[in-house]
ROVEX-497123 format. One record per residue (C-alpha): residue number from 1; residue in three letters; x, y, z. Coordinates in Angstrom, 1 decimal, always signed. Example, Ala and Ser with C-alpha at 12.3 -4.5 7.8 and 13.67 -1.06 7.14 Angstrom:
% residues 2
zake_zalum_xx_yy_zz
1_ALA_+12.3_-4.5_+7.8
2_SER_+13.7_-1.1_+7.1
This chain:
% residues 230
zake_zalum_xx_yy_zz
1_UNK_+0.0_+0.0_+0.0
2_UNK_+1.6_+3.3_-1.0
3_UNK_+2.4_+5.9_+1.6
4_UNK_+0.1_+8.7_-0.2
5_UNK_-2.8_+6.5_+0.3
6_UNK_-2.0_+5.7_+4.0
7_UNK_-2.0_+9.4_+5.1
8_UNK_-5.1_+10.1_+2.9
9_UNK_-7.0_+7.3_+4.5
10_UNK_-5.9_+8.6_+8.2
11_UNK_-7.1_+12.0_+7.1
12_UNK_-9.9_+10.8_+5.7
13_UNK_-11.1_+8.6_+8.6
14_UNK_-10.0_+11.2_+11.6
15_UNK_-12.2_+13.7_+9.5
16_UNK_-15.2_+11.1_+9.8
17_UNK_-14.7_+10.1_+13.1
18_UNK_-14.4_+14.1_+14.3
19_UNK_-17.3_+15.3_+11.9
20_UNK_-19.7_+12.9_+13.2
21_UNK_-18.7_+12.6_+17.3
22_UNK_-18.6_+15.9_+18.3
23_UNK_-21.0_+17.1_+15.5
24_UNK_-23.0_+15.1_+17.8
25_UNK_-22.1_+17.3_+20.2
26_UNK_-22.6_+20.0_+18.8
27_UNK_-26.0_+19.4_+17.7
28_UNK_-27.3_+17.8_+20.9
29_UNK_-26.3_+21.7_+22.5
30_UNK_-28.0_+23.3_+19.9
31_UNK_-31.4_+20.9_+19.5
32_UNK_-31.2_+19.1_+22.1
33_UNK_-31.8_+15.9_+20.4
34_UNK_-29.5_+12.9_+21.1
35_UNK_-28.0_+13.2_+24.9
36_UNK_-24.9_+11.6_+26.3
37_UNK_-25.8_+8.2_+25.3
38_UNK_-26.4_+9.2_+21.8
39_UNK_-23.2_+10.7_+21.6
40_UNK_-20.8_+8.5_+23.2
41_UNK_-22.7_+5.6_+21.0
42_UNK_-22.3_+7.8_+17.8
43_UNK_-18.1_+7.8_+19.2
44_UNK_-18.4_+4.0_+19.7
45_UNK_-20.5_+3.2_+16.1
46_UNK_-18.3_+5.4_+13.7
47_UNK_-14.7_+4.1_+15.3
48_UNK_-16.1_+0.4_+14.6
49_UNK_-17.4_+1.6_+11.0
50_UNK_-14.3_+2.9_+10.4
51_UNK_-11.8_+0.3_+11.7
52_UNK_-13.3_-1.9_+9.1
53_UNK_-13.2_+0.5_+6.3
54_UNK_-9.8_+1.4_+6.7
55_UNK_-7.6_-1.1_+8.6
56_UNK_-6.5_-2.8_+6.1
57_UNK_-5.2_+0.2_+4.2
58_UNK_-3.8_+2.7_+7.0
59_UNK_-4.2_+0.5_+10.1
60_UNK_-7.1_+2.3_+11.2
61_UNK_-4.8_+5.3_+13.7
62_UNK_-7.3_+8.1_+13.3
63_UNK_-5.0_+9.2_+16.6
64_UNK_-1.9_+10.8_+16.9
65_UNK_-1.4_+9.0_+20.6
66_UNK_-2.2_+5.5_+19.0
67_UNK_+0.7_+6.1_+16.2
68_UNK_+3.3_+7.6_+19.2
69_UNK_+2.4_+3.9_+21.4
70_UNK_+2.7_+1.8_+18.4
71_UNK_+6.0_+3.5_+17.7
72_UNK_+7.0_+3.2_+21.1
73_UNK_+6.9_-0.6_+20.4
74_UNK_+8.1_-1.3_+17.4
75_UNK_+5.1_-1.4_+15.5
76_UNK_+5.1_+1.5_+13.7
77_UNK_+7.8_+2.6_+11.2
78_UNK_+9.6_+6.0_+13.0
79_UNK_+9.5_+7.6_+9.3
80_UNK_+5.9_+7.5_+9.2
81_UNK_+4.9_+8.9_+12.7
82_UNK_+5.3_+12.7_+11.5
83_UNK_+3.0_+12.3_+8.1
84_UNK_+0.7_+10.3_+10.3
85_UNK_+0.2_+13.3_+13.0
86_UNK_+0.3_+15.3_+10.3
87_UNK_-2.7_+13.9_+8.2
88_UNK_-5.1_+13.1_+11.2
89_UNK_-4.3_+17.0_+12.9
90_UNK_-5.1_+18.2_+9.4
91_UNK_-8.4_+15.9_+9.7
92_UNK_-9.8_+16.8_+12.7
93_UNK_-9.0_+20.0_+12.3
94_UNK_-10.8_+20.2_+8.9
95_UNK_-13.9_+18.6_+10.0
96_UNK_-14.3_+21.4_+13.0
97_UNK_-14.1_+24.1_+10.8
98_UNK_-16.5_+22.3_+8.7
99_UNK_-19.1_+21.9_+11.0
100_UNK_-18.8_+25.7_+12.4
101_UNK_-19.6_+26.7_+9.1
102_UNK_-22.4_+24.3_+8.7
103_UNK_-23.9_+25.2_+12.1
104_UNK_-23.2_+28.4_+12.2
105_UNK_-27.1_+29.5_+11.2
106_UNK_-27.8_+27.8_+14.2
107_UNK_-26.2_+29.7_+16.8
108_UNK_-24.9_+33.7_+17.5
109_UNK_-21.8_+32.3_+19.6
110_UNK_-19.9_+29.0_+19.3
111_UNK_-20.1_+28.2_+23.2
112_UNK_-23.5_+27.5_+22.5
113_UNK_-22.9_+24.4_+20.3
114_UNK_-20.6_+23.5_+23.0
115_UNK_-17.8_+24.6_+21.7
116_UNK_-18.3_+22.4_+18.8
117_UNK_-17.3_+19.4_+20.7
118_UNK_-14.1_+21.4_+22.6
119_UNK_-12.6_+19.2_+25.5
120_UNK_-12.4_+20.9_+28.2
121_UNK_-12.5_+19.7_+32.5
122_UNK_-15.3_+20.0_+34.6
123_UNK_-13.3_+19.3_+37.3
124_UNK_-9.6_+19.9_+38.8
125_UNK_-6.7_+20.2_+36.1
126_UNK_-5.8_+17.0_+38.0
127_UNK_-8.2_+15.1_+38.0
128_UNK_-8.9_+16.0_+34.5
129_UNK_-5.1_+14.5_+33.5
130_UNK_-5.7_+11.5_+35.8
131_UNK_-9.1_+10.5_+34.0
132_UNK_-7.4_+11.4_+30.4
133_UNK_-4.6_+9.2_+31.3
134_UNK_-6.9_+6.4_+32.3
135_UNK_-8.7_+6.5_+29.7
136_UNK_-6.4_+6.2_+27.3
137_UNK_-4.3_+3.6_+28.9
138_UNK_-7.7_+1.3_+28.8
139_UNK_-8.3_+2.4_+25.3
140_UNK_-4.3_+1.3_+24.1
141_UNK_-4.4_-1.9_+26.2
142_UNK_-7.4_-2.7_+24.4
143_UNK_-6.0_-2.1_+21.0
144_UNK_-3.1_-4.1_+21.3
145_UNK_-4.4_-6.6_+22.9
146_UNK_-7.4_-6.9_+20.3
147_UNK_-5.3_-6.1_+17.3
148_UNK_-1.7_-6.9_+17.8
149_UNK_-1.4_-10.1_+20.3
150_UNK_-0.4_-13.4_+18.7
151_UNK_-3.8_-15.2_+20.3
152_UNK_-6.5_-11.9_+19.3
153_UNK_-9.5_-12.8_+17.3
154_UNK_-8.0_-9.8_+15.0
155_UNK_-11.6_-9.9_+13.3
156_UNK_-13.7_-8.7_+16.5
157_UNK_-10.8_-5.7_+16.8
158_UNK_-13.2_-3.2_+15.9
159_UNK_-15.7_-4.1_+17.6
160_UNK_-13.6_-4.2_+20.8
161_UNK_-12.2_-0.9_+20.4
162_UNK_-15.3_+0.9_+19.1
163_UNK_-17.8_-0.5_+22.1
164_UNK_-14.7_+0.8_+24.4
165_UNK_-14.2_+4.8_+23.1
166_UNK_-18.3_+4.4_+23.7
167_UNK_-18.3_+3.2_+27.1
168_UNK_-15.4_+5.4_+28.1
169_UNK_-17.2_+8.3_+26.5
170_UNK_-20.4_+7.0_+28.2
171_UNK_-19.2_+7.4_+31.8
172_UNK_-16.2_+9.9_+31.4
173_UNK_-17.6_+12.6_+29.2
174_UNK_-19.3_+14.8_+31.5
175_UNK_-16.0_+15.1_+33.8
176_UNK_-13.7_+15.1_+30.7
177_UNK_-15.0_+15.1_+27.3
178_UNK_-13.5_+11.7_+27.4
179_UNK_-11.0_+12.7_+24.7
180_UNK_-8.5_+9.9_+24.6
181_UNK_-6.9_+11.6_+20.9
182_UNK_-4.6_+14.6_+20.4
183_UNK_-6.6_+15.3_+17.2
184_UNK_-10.1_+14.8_+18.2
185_UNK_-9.6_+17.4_+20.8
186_UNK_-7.3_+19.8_+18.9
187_UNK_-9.7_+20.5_+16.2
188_UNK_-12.2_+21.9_+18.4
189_UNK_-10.1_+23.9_+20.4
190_UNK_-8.8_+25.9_+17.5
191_UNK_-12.2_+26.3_+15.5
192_UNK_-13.7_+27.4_+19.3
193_UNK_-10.9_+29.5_+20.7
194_UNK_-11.0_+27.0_+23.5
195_UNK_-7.4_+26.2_+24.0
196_UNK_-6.4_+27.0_+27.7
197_UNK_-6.6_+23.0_+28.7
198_UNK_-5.8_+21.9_+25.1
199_UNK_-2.3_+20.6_+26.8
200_UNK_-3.8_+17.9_+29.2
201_UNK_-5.6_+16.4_+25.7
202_UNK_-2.4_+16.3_+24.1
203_UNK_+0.1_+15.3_+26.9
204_UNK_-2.0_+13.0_+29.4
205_UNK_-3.9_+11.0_+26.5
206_UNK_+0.0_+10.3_+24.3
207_UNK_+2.0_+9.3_+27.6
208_UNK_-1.2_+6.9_+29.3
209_UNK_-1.1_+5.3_+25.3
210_UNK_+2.5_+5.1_+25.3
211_UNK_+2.6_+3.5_+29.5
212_UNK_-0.2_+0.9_+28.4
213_UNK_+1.8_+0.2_+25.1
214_UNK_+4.6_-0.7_+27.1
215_UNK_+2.9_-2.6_+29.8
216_UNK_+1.0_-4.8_+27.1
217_UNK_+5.4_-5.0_+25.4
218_UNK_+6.6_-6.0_+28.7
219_UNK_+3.5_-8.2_+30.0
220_UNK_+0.8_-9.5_+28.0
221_UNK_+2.3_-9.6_+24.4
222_UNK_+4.0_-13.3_+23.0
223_UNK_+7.8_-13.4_+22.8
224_UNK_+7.6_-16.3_+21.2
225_UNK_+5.2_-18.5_+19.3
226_UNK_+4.9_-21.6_+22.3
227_UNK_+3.5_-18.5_+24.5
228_UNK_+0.6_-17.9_+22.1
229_UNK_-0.5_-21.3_+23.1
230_UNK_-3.4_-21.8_+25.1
């Protein structure tokens, strides 16, 4: 698979999965309509979707922490992390602007269609990096252990992974956004102005990916084929 199509795929599925999640969002502020389950099933549902259009092509990243993680373990070539970043950033960030355009008729300020999806703490700074880190520890363990050990039923990956960004997003929304991706959260922020906690989003979701990468490395992956036995 060439490289071009790789970092158009990651673009193109970060775009989706941005566009549709916290245009949820966005439109549950303004109408009122679809409510935290909605949303963090609209998360869950477009992550599977998309983990089975685009697996096989880019490996399905749509995350700038999931690429850093894999990296981090050898599973991810070094000269592709950069154009990786690059292309989901650029697709998040795309899809925000998008939607403030389209919903812009809708509302006189952008804090009233939540920030178009903006992650930002309800809580402590603390306990805002502590949930984030969580969150996306759970989220990476699940990933590789779904996706990359020697025993996974590789086939049920995106189901795994999608029904667990929905029921982290389920419970952990209201205290965090339940962000778990650089580039979900960045694209939001800018298009809102709502960059003050942007940093926790970045840092706190990349080094809980990269700790759970390492723990599944150290602990849970096969070093050799005999321990993929059952």
């Amino acid at each position: 698979m060439s490289e071009s199509k790789n970092l158009i795929a990651e673009a193109m599925g970060t775009f989706i999965m941005v566009f549709a999640g916290t245009g949820a969002i966005a439109i549950d502020a303004l109408f009122g309509s679809i409510g935290l389950v909605g949303i963090a099933i609209t998360f869950g549902f477009v992550i599977v979707a998309l983990i089975y259009s685009f697996g096989h092509i880019s490996g399905a990243h749509f995350n700038p922490a999931v690429t850093i993680a894999f990296w981090s373990i050898g599973e991810f070539s070094g000269r592709q992390v950069l154009p990786y970043i690059l292309s989901q950033t650029f697709g998040a960030i795309t899809a925000s602007y998008l939607l403030m355009f389209l919903l812009s008729e809708n509302f006189t300020t952008v804090g009233e269609a939540a920030n178009l999806g903006a992650t930002m703490p309800s809580g402590s700074i603390m306990q805002a990096f502590t949930f984030e880190f969580l969150l996306s520890f759970i989220l990476m363990l699940v990933i590789c252990s779904s996706a990359v050990h020697g025993m996974a039923i590789k086939d049920f990956a995106g189901i795994a992974i999608g029904f667990t960004v929905g029921l982290e997003a389920m419970f952990a929304g209201p205290i965090t956004g339940a962000s778990m991706n650089p580039a979900r959260s960045i694209g939001p922020s800018l298009a809102s102005g709502q960059i003050d906690h942007l940093w926790i989003y970045i840092i706190a979701t990349t080094f809980g990916m990269i700790v759970a990468a390492q723990v599944f490395l150290r602990f849970i992956k096969c070093k050799d084929p005999s321990e993929c036995k059952l």
